[in-house]
C-alpha positions in Angstrom: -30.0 176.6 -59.4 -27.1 175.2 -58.6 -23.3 177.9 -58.7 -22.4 175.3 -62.0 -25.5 176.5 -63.9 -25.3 179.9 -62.8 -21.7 179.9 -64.1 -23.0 178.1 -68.2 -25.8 180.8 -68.1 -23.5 183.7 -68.0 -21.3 181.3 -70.3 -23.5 180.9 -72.7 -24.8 184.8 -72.3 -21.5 186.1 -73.4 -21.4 183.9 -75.8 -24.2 185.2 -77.3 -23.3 188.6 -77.2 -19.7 187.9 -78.7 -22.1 187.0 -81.7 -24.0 190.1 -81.8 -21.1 192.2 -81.7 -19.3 190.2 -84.3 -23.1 191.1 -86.5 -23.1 194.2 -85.5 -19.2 195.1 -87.1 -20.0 193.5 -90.2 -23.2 195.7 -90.3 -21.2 198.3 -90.0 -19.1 197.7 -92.4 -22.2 197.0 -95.0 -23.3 200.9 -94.0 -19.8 202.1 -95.1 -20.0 200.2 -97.8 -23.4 201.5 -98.7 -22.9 204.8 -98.3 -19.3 205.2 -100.2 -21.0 202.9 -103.0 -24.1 205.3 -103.3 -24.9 208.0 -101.1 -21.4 209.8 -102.2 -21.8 209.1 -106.6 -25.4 210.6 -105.9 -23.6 214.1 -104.6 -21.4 214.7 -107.1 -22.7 217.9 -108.1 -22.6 218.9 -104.5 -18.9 218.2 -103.8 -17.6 219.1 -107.2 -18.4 222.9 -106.2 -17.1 222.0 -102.6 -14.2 219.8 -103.2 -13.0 219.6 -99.5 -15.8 219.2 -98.5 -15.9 215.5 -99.7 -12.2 214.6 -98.2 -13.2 215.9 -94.7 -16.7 213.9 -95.2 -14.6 211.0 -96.6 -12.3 211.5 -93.3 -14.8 211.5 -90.7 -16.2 208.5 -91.8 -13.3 206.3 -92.4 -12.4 207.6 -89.0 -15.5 207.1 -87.3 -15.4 203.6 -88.7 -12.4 202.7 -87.4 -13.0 203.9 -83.8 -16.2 202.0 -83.9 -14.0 198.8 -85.1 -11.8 199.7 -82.3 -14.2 199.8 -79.6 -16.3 196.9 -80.4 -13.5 194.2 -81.0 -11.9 195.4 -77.8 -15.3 194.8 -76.2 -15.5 191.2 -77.8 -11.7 190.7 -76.4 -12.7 191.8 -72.9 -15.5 189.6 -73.0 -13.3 186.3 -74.4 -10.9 186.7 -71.5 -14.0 187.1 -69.2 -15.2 183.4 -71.3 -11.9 182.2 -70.1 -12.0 182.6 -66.8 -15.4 181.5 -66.6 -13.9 178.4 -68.4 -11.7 177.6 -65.9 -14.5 177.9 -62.9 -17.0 175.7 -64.8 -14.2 173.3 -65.8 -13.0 173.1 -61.9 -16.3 172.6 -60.7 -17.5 170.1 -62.7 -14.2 168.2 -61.9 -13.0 167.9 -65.7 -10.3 170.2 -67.0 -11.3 169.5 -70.9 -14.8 170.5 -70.7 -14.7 173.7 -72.1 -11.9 174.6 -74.0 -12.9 177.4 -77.2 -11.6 180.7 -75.5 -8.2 179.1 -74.7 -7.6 177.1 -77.9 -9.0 180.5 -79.8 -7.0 182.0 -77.8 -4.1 180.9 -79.3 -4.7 181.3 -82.8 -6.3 184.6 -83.0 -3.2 187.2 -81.8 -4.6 190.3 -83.5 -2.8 193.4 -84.4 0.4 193.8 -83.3 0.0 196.9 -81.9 -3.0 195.9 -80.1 -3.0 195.2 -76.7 -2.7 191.4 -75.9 -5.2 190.1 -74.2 -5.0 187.9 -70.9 -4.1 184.2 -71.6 -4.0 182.3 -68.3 -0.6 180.7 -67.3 -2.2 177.2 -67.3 -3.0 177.6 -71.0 0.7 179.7 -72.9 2.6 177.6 -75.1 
C-alpha cells in the first residue's frame, strides 16, 4: 500500500464514523422522545403522589441528553478537522489541490453555536 491509500482509508474510515455518530444522536433523540411520549403518561399515578419526583426525573434526562449531544457533536467536529487535514495531505500528494474538498466547503457553512468552540479551519481555506 502505497502512503496515498493509507491516507483515503483513514479518510474514508472517519467518514464512516462521522455517520455513525450522526445515527447514533438522532437515536438518541428517538429514546427521549420515546420515553417522554410513553414511559412518563404510563406513571402518572406514581408521580402524582411524588410530584418532584417527576421534575428531577424530567431534569436528569433533559440534562443527560444534552451532555450526550454535547459530547458526540464535539467528537464529530474533532474528527472533521482531523478530515481536513487529511484533505490537505491526500490532495498534496496526489498533486491536485481540488480533489477533496467536503470538510472545507462544509466547513464554511456549518458555524454551530455561538458559544461553541470554533473549530480549526486551515488558513488556506478562510474567507
Amino acid at each position: 500500500m502505497t502512503p496515498l491509500d493509507i491516507l483515503l482509508k483513514e479518510y474514508e474510515t472517519l467518514r464512516t464514523e462521522v455517520l455513525e455518530r450522526i445515527k447514533i444522536a438522532f437515536s438518541h433523540l428517538g429514546y427521549f422522545g420515546a420515553v417522554m411520549a410513553f414511559a412518563f403518561p404510563a406513571s402518572e399515578g406514581f408521580f402524582s403522589k411524588h410530584p418532584g419526583t417527576a421534575l428531577v426525573l424530567a431534569s436528569l434526562g433533559a440534562v443527560l441528553l444534552l451532555w450526550i449531544s454535547v459530547l458526540n457533536w464535539s467528537w464529530v467536529g474533532r474528527i472533521a478537522s482531523h478530515l481536513q487535514e487529511l484533505e490537505l495531505k491526500i490532495n498534496a500528494q496526489a498533486g491536485a489541490q481540488d480533489l477533496l474538498t467536503w470538510e472545507h466547503i462544509a466547513s464554511r457553512i456549518t458555524t454551530g453555536p455561538h458559544w461553541f468552540p470554533k473549530r480549526y479551519v486551515p488558513k488556506k481555506y478562510l474567507p
